[in-house]
TORDO-763435 format. One record per residue (C-alpha): x, y, z; residue number from 0. Coordinates in steps of 0.02 Angstrom, whole numbers. Example, Ala and Ser with C-alpha at 12.3 -4.5 7.8 and 13.67 -1.06 7.14 Angstrom:
[pt [615 -225 390] 0],
[pt [684 -53 357] 1],
//
This chain:
[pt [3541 -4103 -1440] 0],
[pt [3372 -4154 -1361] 1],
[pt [3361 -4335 -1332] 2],
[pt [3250 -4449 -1210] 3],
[pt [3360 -4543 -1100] 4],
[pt [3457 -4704 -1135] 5],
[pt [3338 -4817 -1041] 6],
[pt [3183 -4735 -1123] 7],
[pt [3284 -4750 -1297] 8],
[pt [3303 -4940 -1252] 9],
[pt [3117 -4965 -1216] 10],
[pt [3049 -4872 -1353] 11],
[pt [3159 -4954 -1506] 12],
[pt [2988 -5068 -1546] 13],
[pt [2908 -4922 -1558] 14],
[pt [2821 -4856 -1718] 15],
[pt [2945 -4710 -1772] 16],
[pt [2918 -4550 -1909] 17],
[pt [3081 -4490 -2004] 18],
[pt [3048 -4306 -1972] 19],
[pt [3158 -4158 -2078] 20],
[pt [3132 -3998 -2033] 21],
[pt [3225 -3887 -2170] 22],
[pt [3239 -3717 -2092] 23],
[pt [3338 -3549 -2189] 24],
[pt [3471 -3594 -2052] 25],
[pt [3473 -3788 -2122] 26],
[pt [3394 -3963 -2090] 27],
[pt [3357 -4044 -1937] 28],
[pt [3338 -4238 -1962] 29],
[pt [3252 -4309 -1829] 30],
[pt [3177 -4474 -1777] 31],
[pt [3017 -4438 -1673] 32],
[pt [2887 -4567 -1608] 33],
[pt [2708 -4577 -1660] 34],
[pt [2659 -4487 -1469] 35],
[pt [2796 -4367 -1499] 36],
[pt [2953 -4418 -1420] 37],
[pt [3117 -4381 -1483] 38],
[pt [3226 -4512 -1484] 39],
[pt [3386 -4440 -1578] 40],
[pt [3418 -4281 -1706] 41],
[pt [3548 -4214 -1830] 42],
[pt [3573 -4048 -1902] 43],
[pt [3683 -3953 -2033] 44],
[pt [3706 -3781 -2069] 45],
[pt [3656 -3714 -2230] 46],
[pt [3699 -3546 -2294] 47],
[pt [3611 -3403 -2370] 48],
[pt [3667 -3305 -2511] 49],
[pt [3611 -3121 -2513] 50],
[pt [3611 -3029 -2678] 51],
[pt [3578 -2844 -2710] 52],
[pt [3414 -2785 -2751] 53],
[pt [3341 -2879 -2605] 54],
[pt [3389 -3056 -2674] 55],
[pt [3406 -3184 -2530] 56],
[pt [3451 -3369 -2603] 57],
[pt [3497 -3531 -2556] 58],
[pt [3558 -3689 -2649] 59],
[pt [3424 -3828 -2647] 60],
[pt [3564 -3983 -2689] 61],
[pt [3663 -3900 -2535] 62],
[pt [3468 -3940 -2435] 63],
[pt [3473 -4113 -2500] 64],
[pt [3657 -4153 -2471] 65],
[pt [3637 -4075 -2285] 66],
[pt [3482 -4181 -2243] 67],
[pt [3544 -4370 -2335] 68],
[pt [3685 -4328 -2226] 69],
[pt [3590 -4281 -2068] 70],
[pt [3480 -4433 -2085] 71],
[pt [3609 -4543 -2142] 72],
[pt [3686 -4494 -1977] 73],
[pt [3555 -4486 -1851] 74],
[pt [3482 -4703 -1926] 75],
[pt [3665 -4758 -1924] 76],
[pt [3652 -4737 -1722] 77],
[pt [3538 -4890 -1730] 78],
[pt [3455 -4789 -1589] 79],
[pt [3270 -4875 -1729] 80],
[pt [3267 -4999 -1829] 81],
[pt [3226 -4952 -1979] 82],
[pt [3061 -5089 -1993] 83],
[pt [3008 -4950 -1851] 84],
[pt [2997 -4813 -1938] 85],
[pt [2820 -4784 -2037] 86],
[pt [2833 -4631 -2112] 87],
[pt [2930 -4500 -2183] 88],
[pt [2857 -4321 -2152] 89],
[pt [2927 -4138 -2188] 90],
[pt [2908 -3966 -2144] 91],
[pt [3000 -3828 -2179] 92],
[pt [3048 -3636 -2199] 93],
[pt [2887 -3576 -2294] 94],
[pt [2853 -3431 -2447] 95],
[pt [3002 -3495 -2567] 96],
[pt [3011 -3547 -2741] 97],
[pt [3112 -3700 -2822] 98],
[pt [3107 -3685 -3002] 99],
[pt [3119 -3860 -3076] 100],
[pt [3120 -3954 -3248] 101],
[pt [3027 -4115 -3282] 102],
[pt [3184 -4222 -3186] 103],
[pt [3162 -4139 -3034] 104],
[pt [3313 -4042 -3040] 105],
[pt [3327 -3851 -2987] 106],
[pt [3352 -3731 -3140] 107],
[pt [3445 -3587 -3009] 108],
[pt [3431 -3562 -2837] 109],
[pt [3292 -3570 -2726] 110],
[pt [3217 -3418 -2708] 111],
[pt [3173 -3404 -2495] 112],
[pt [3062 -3295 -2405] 113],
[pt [3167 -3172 -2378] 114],
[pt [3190 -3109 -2575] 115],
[pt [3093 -2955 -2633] 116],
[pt [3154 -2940 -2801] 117],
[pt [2980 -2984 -2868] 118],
[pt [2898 -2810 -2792] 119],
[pt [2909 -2724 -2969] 120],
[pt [2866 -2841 -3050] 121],
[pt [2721 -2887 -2944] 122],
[pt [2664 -2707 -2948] 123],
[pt [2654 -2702 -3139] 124],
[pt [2569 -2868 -3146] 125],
[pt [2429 -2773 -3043] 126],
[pt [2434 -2621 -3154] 127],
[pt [2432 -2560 -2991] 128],
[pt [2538 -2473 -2825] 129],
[pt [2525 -2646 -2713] 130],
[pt [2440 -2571 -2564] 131],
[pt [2294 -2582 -2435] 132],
[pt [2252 -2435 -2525] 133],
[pt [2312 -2460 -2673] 134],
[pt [2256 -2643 -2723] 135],
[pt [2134 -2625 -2893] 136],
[pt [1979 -2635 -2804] 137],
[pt [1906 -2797 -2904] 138],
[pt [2051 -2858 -2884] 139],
[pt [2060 -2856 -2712] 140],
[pt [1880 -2917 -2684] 141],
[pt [1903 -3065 -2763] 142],
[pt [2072 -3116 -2693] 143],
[pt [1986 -3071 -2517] 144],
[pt [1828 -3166 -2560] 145],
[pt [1925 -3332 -2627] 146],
[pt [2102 -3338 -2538] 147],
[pt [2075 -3231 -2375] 148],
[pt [2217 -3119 -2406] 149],
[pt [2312 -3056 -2546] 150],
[pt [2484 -3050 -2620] 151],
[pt [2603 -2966 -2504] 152],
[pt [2676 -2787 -2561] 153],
[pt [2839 -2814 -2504] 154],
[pt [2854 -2933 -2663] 155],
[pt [2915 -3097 -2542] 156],
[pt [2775 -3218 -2584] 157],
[pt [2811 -3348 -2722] 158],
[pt [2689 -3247 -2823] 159],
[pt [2809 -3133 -2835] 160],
[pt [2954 -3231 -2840] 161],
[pt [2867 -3316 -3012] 162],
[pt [2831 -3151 -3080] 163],
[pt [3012 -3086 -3071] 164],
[pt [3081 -3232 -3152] 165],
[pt [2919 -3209 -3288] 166],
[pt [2978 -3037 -3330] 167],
[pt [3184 -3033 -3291] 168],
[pt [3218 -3214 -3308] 169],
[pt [3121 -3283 -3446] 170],
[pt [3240 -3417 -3499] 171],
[pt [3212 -3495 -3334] 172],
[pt [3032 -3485 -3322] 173],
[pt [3009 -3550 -3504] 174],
[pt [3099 -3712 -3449] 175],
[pt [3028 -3729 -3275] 176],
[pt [2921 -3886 -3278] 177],
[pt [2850 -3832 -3108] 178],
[pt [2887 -3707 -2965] 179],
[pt [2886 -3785 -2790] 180],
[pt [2895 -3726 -2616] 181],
[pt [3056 -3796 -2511] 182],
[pt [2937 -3931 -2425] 183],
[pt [2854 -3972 -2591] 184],
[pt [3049 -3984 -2687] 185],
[pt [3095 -4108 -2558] 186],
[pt [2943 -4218 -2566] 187],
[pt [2999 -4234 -2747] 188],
[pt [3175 -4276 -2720] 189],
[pt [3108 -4412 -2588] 190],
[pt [2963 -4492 -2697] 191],
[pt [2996 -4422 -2889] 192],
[pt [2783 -4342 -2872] 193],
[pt [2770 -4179 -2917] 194],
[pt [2639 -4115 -2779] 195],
[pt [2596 -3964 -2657] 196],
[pt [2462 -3970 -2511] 197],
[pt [2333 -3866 -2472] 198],
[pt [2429 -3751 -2353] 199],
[pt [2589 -3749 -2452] 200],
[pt [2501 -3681 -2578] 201],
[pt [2420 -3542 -2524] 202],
[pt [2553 -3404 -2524] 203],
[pt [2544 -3404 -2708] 204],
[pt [2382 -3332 -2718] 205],
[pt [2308 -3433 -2831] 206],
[pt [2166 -3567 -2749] 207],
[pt [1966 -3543 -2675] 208],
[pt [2023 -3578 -2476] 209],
[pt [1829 -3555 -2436] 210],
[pt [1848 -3748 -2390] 211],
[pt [1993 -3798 -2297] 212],
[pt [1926 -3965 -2350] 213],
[pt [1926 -3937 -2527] 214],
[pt [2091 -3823 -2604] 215],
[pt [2085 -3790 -2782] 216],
[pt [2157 -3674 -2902] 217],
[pt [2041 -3548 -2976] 218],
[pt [2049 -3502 -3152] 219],
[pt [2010 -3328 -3117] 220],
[pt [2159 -3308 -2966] 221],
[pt [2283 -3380 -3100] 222],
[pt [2235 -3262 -3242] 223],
[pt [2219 -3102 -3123] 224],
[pt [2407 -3174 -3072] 225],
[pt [2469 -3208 -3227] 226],
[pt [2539 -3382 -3193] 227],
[pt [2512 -3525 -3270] 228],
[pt [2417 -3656 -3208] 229],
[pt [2518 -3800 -3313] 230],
[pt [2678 -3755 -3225] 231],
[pt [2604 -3768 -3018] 232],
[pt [2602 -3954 -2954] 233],
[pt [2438 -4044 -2903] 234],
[pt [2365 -4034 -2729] 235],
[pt [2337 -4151 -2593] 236],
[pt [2314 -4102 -2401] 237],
[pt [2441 -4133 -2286] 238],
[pt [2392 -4276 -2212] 239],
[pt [2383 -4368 -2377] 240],
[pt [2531 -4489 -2449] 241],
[pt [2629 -4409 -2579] 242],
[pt [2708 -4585 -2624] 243],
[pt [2841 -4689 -2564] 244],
[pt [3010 -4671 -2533] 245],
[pt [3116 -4703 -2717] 246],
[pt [3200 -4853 -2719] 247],
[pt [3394 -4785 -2723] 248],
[pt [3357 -4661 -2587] 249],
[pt [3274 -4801 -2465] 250],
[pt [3439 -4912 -2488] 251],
[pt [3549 -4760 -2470] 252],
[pt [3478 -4742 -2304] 253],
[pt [3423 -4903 -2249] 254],
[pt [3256 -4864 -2260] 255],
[pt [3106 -4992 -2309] 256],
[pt [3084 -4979 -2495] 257],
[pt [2889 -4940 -2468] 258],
[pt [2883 -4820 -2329] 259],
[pt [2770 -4696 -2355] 260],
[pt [2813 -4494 -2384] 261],
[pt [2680 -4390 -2291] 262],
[pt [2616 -4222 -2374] 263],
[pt [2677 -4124 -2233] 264],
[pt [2653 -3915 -2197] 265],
[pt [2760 -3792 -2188] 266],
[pt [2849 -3733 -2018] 267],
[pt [2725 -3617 -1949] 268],
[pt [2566 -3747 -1957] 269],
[pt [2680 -3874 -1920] 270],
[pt [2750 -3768 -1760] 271],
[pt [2560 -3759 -1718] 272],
[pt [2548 -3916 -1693] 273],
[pt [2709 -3961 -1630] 274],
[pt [2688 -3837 -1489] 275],
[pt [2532 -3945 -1430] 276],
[pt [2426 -3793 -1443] 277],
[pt [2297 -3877 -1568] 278],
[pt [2139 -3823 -1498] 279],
[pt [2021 -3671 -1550] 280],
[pt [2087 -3512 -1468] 281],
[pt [2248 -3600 -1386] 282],
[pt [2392 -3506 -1442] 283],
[pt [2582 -3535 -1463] 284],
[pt [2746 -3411 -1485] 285],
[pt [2863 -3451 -1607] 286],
[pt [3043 -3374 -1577] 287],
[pt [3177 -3460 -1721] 288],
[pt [3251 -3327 -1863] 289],
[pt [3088 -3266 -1882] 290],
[pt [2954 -3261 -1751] 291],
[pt [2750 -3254 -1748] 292],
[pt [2600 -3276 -1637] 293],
[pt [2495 -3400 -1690] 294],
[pt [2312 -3508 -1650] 295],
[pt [2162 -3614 -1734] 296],
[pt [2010 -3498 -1728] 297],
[pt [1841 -3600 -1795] 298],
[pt [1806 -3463 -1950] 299],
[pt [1894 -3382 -2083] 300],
[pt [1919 -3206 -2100] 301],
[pt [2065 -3071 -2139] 302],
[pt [2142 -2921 -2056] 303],
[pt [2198 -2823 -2198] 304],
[pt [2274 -2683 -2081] 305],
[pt [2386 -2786 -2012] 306],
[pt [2436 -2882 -2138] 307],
[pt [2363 -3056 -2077] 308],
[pt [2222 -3181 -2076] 309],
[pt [2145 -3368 -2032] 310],
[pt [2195 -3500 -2184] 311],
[pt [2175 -3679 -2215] 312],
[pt [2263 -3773 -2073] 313],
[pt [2384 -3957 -2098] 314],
[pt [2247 -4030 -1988] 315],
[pt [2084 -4060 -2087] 316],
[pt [1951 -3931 -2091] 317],
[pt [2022 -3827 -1973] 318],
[pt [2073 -3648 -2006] 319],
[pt [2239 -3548 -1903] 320],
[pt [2305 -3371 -1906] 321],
[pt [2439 -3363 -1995] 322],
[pt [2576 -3205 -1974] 323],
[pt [2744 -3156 -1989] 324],
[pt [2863 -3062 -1913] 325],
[pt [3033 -3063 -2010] 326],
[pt [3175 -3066 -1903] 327],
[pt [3194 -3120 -1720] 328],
[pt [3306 -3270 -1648] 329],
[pt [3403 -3196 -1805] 330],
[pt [3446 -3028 -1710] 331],
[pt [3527 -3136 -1581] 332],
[pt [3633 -3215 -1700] 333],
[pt [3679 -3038 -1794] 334],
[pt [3720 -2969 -1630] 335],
[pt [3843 -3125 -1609] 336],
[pt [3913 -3117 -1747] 337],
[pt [3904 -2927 -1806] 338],
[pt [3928 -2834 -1648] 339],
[pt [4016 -2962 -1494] 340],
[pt [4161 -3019 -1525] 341],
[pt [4267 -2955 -1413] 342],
[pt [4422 -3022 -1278] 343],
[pt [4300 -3068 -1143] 344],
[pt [4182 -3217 -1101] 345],
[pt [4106 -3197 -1273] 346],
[pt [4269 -3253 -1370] 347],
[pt [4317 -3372 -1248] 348],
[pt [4169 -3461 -1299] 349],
[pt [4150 -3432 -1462] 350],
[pt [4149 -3568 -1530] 351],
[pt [4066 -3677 -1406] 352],
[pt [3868 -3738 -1442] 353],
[pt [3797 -3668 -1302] 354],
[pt [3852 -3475 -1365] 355],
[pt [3662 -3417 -1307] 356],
[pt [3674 -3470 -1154] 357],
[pt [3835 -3349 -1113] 358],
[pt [3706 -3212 -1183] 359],
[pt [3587 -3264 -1061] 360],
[pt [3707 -3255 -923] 361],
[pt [3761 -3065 -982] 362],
[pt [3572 -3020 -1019] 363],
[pt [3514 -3088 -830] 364],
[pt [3636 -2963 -768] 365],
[pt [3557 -2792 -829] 366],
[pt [3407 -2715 -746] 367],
[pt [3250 -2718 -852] 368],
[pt [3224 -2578 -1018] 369],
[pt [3417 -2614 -1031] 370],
[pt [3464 -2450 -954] 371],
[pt [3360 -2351 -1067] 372],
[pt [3416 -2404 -1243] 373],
[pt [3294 -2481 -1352] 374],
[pt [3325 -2615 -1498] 375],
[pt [3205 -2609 -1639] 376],
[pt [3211 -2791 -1737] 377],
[pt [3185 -2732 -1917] 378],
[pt [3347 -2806 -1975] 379],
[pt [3249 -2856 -2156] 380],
[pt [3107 -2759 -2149] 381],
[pt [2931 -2839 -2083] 382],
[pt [2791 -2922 -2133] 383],
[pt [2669 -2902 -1969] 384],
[pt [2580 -2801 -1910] 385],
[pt [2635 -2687 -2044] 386],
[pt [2693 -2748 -2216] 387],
[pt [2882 -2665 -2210] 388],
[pt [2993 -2708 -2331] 389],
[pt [3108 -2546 -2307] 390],
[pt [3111 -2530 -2148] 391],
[pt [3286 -2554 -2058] 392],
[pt [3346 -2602 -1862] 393],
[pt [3433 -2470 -1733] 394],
[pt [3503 -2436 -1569] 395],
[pt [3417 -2316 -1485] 396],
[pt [3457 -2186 -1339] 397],
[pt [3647 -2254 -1352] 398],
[pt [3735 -2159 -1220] 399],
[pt [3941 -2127 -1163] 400],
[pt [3869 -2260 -1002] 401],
[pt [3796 -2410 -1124] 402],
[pt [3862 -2548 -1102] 403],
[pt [3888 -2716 -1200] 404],
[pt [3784 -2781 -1078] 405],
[pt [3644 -2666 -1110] 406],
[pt [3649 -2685 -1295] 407],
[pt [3633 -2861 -1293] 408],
[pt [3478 -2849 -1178] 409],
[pt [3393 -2733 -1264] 410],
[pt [3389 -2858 -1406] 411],
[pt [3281 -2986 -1294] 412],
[pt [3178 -2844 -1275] 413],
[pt [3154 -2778 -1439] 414],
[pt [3106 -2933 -1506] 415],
[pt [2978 -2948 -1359] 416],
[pt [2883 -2798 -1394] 417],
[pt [2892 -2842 -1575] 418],
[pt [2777 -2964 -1532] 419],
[pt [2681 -2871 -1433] 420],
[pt [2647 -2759 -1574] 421],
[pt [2575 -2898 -1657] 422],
[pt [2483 -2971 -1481] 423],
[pt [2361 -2851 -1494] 424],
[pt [2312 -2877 -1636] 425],
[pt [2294 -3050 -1658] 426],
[pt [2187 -3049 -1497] 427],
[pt [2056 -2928 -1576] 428],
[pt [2049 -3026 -1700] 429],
[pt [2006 -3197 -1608] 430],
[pt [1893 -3081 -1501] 431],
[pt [1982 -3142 -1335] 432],
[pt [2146 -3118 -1234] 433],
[pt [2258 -3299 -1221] 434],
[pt [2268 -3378 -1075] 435],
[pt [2459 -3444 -1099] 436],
[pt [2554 -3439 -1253] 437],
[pt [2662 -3599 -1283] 438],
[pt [2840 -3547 -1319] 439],
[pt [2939 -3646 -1453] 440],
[pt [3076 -3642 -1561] 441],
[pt [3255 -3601 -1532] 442],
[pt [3221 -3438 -1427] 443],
[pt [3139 -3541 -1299] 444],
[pt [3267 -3633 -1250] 445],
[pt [3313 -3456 -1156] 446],
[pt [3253 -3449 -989] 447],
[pt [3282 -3245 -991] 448],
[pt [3186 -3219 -1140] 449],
[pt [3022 -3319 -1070] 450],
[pt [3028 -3221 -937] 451],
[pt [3060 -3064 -1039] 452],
[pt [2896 -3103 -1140] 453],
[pt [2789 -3132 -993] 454],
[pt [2832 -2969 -925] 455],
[pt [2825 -2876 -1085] 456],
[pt [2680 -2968 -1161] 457],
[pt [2596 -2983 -997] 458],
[pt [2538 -3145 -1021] 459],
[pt [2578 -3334 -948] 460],
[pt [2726 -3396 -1044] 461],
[pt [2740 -3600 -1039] 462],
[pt [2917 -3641 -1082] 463],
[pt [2886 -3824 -1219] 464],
[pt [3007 -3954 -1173] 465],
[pt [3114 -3969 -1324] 466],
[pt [3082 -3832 -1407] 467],
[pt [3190 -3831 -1557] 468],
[pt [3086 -3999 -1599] 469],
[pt [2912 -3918 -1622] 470],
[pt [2938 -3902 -1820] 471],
[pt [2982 -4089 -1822] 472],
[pt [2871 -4132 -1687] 473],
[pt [2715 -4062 -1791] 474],
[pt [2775 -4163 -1941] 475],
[pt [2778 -4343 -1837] 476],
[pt [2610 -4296 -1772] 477],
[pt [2541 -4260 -1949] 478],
[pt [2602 -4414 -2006] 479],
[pt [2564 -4525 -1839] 480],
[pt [2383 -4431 -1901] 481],
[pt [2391 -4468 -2055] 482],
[pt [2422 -4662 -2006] 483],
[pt [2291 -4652 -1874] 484],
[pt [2405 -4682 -1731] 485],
[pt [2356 -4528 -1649] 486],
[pt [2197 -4406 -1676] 487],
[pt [2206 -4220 -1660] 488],
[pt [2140 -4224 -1495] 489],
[pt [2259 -4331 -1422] 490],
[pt [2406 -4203 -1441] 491],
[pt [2392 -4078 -1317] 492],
[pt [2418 -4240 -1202] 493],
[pt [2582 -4261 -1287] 494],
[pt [2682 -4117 -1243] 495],
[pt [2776 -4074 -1094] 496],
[pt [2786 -3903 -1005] 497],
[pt [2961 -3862 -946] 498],
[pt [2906 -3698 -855] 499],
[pt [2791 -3585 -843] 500],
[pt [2838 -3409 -807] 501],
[pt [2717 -3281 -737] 502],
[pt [2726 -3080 -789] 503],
[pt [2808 -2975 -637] 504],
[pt [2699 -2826 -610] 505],
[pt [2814 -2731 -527] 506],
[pt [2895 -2715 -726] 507],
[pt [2713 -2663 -785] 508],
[pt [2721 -2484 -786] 509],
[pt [2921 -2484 -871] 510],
[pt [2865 -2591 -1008] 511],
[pt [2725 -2517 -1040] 512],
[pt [2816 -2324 -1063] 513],
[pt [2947 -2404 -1168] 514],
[pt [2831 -2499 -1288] 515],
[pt [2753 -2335 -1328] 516],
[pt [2918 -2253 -1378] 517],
[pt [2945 -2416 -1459] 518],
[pt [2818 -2410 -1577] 519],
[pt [2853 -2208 -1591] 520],
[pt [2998 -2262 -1677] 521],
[pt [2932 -2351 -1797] 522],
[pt [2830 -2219 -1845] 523],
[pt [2996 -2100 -1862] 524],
[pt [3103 -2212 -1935] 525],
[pt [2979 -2272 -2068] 526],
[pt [2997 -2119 -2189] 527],
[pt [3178 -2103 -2165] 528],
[pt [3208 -2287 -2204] 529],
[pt [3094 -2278 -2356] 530],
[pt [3199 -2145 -2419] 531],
[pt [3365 -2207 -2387] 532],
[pt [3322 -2397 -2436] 533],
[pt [3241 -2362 -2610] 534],
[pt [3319 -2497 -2730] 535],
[pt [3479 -2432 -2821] 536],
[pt [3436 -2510 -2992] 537],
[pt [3347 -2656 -3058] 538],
[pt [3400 -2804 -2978] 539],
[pt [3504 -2958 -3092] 540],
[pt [3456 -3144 -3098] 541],
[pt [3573 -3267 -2995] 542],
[pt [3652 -3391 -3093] 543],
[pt [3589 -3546 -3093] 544],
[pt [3684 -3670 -3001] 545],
[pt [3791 -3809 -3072] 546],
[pt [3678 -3958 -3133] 547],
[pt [3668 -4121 -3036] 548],
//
């Protein structure tokens, strides 16, 4: 667990404080982070996932809610605040889900996360159309380009899709769905009792004119070309606006003041943008947690429909950021643990001790870079960027009689790394410039291997963010400490400390460089075979919906 120190705890307790939950697919983290961004104390709890054939990927939204009334209830009863300190309540979390709810707030099934792509079909025959770059109707297309800046993804994982599905294959559920929300948006409610989604929550339904980033609305003609109806999607505010206070019996529950105030909040990649202190036009940040993307605030908006990305509203008024997606990478770490590791050695003596990663590190350190030749490719769920994936599927490549543990594990680090330099590229031509430094957050930066891994493979300055895990919350306490006016944008690059910064080795230039190409040859020989081999069985079956509070 991150904390300041003792003495710093004791000096900041008359402090002004933001109750900060970050719900990510892995669970909430509770935190209790200063208006400048210091930590003082967190709490987290696993939650599971539920996988379901036909692509289904679930999760139980009254399991979310137990897991963070217990995290905070856990992390104020330290006493580390008072509770008259703390101003705010603000939340981000795992983005691109769907909580289907009735007019009490409570969740008519499962939530349906990001990772679900049961709604492809049905997405495709909302479209009267194969869902492709290609293959998009053509006025379609134009107009979803023209008002949103992108378009629904293929791969049937946006709540668009996730709505359609339960239109066409759950229809008893969508009749009595009051309103579908995104995870942030469902917790807001069970905080304040408002029904409400912000302007970046939003937008991965496809449905509102984002030619403002001032001024989100839905557009009648996006919600007819959808099919959705308008009557069953919550109102919009922007992030930085109050969605209401705190109810009554959840403030006494925790202790908290009856009228403290429940911030609008983003989801985790805007709010890892601006946890990562990298707030300014051009300045970018890596993201490395069970997913992983490159990301920066660019001053226009615009789409790269190739690759499966593009600049939309930001949390942080008026301001646009790129927003991408690749699906799995701090989760191949935890796969390998898990799936593959377990053996009598180091790895099982540790097993169950929190600092698992760090044994990893300690193995990884010891092979030579390009892992003796075998190559990891991170598809474990398909992708999303640079290409949009669904069927696509992991592998160990080049295995040999002489591979080692040792050089499996390794060549996970560096799979994941040119994953993102796959999407590096990219994202570069399309702010026009090369980054001077990416700032590295989440989980996977709390590996001093894997920065340096990226900065050889990406070629590129990585600065290690002090507390990394904290950037999701971090962004939230800024957005409300914003939102208060504690703070102003410009003020937060000021905020953040740099643990390291790690410089690419040149001498690894030329060996990177050979085995990206072969890299991404892979993908292009794997893609077919995958496609083939991972066509959907049969049409896939509606969860049950969970037990009623």
């Amino acid at each position: 667990m991150n904390r300041v120190d003792a003495e710093t705890i004791k000096m900041k307790t008359d402090d002004t404080f933001i109750l900060a939950i970050d719900l990510g697919t892995s669970g909430p983290k509770t935190a209790l982070i200063s208006v400048y961004g210091e930590v003082a104390d967190s709490e987290f709890m696993e939650t599971p996932v539920i996988l379901l054939p036909g692509g289904g990927a679930e999760q139980d939204p009254q399991g979310w809610w137990t897991a963070i009334m217990s995290t905070a209830k856990k992390v104020l009863a330290k006493g580390i605040v008072h509770p008259e300190s703390i101003a705010a309540v603000s939340v981000t979390s795992q983005w691109s889900g769907t909580v289907p709810v009735d007019r009490e707030g409570r969740n008519l099934m499962n939530a349906i996360i990001w990772m679900d792509c049961r709604g492809c079909d049905a997405l495709n025959e909302a479209l009267k159309g194969r869902i492709r770059i290609e293959g998009y109707p053509p006025l379609m297309l134009m107009n979803w380009l023209k008002l949103t800046g992108g378009a629904p993804a293929p791969s049937g994982k946006d709540p668009i899709a996730h709505i359609l599905w339960l239109k066409r294959d759950c229809s008893d559920i969508y009749e009595k769905t009051y309103k579908f929300l995104e995870p942030k948006d469902y917790i807001n409610m069970r905080l304040t009792g408002n029904f409400t989604a912000t302007f970046d929550s939003i937008l991965l339904h496809w449905v509102t004119d984002n030619r403002n980033p001032s001024h989100v609305v839905y557009h009648e003609k996006l919600l007819k070309m959808a099919g959705i109806d308008r009557h069953k999607l919550p109102d919009l505010i922007r992030a930085v606006d109050v969605v209401g206070a705190v109810k009554k019996e959840v403030a006494d529950e925790l202790g908290l003041k009856r009228d403290t105030p429940v911030i609008g909040g983003t989801p985790d990649v805007p709010s890892a943008c601006i946890g990562s202190g990298a707030v300014r036009d051009y300045e970018g940040h890596l993201y490395i947690g069970s997913s992983s993307w490159i990301s920066a605030h660019v001053p226009f908006k615009k789409t790269d429909l190739l690759h499966c990305f593009g600049s939309f509203p930001s949390p942080l008024p008026g301001r646009y950021m790129i927003l991408d997606e690749q699906e799995c990478a701090g989760k191949c770490l935890t796969w390998l643990r898990d799936n593959i590791l377990y053996h009598k050695d180091e790895l099982l003596q540790e097993e169950n001790a929190p600092d698992i990663f760090k044994v990893l590190d300690r193995i990884v350190s010891r092979v030579p870079a390009g892992s003796n030749s075998v190559i990891f490719t991170p598809w474990l769920y398909g992708e999303r960027t640079p290409v949009e994936d669904c069927r696509i599927r992991s592998s160990f490549f080049n295995l040999s009689l002489e591979s080692t543990r040792e050089d499996l594990a390794r060549s996970v680090f560096e799979g994941v790394a040119f994953n993102q330099k796959w999407l590096l590229g990219p994202v570069e031509k399309f702010m026009g410039r090369r980054f001077e430094y990416l700032n590295f957050i989440g989980g996977g930066a709390n590996s001093d291997v894997w920065s340096q891994i990226l900065a050889d493979i990406l070629d590129r300055p990585i600065r290690q963010v002090e507390g990394p895990i904290h950037a999701n919350a971090r962004g939230a306490a800024f957005l409300a400490a914003i939102a208060l006016r504690y703070i102003t944008v410009d003020d937060i690059p000021n905020r953040i400390r740099i643990k390291a910064e790690y410089k690419p080795d040149p001498d690894k230039q030329k060996l990177y460089t050979e085995i990206f190409a072969e890299f991404l040859n892979l993908y292009k020989i794997h893609k077919k075979v995958c496609s083939r081999i991972n066509k959907k069985a049969g049409p896939p079956v509606c969860a049950l919906p969970v037990q009623a509070r």
